[in-house]
N, C-alpha and C positions, 0 to 999 in steps of 0.2 A: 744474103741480106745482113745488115752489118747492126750489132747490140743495139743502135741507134733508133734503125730503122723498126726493128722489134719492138722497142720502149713505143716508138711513136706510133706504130700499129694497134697496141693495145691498150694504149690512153683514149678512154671515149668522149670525145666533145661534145656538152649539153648545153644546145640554147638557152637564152631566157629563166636559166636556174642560180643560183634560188628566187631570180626577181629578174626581171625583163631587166633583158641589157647586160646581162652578166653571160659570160660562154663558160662557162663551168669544163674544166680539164678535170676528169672522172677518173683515178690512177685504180679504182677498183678493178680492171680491165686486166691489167696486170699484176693483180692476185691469181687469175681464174690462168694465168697463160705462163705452166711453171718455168719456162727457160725467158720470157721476160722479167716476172720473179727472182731469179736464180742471178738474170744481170745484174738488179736491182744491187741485192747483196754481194756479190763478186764486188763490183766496181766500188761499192763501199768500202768492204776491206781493203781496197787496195788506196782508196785514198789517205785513208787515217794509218794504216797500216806504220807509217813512221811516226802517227805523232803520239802526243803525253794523252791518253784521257784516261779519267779513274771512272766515268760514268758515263750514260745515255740516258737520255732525258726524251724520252716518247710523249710527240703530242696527242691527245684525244682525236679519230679513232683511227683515221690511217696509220701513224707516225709509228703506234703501236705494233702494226702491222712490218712496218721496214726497220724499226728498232731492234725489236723480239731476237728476230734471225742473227743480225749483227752483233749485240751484246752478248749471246751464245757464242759465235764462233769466233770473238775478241776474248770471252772470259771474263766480262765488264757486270756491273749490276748494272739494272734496268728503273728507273725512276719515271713512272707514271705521271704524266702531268693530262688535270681531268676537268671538266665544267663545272663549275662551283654548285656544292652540295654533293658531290660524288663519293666524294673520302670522306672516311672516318678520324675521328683523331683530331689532331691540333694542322692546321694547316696556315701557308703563306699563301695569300690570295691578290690578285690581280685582275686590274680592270682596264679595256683595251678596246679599239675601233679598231672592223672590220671593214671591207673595202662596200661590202652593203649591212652593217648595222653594229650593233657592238654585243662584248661577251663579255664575259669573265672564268679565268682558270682559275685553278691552285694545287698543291702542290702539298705531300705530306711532311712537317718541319721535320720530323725524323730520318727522313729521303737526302736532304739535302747534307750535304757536310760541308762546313765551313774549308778552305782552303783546296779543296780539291778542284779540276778541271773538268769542265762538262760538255758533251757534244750532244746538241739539240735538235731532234728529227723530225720533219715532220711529211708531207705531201707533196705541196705544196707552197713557192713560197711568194706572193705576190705586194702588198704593200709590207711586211715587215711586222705587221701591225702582234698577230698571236706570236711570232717568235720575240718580241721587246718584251710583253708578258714574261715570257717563257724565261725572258733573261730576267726580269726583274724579280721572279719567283725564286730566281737560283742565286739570285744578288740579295735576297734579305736572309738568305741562310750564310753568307758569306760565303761561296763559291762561285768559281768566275766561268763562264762561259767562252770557250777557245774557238770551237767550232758549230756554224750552223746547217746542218741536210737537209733537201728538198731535191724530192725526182725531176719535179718539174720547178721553172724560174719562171716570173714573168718581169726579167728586167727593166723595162722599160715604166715600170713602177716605182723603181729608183730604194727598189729594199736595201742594195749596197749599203747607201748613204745612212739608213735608218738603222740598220744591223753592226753599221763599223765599231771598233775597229775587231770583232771576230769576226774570221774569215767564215764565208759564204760559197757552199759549193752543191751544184746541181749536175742534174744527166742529160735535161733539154732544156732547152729554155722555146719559150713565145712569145709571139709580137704579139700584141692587142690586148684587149682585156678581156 
């Protein structure tokens, strides 16, 4: 069976979650199944593996989960991005549409450092919509966001176009929504 097949074995699809009409791609599936796990981060390091990043920027609560492992075996710090009210401190805060309703992140101002390069993780990534956040949390501390991760893609959402010009890179992608 080929890494692919694995990922996609252990992705569970949930109708009608969180609101009818939505098919929820469940990447919890492959926490519990450690060589789907284990691809996860392989293939990560191997993407970034040439490029510049000084950080990782984990979204709330997956993103955490596929960062953690990567920013250890890169040697990176790890920058927590959380639902607002989560962190202590002084924070850069952001407000954003979901593809069923809307949120808000932030981010702690001490986390971020001006001028540095950031790669932003998360789950998955469907309208674009919590990764723009995620960029604009890292754009008011003045660092620039190079690259965006997500296990799963649902292109045909057209995140490309909303996420450009940092590159955007996934392990599956799906049709539909």
């Amino acid at each position: 069976m080929s890494d692919l097949e694995i990922l996609d074995r252990a992705i569970r699809r949930i109708p009608d979650f969180p609101k009818e009409g939505i098919l929820f791609y469940d990447v919890t599936g492959i926490f519990v199944e450690p060589k789907a796990f284990k691809i996860c981060i392989d293939r990560m390091v191997e993407l970034y593996e040439n490029k510049q990043i000084d950080a990782v920027v984990a979204i709330e609560a997956r993103g955490f989960l596929l960062a953690s492992p990567f920013a250890i075996r890169r040697g990176l710090p790890l920058v927590l991005v959380r639902k607002k009210g989560k962190l202590p401190g002084e924070t850069y805060s952001a407000k954003y549409s979901l593809e069923y309703g809307t949120a808000e992140i932030e981010v702690q101002k001490t986390d971020i450092q001006a001028g540095k390069n950031y790669l932003v993780v998360d789950d998955l990534i469907a309208t674009g919509g919590t990764l723009t956040a995620a960029r604009n949390l890292i754009e008011q501390g003045g660092g620039t966001v190079s690259d965006f991760f997500g296990v799963i893609g649902l292109p045909e959402l057209n995140y490309e176009k909303v996420l450009t010009p940092s590159c955007v890179s996934t392990l599956i992608n799906y049709g539909g929504k």
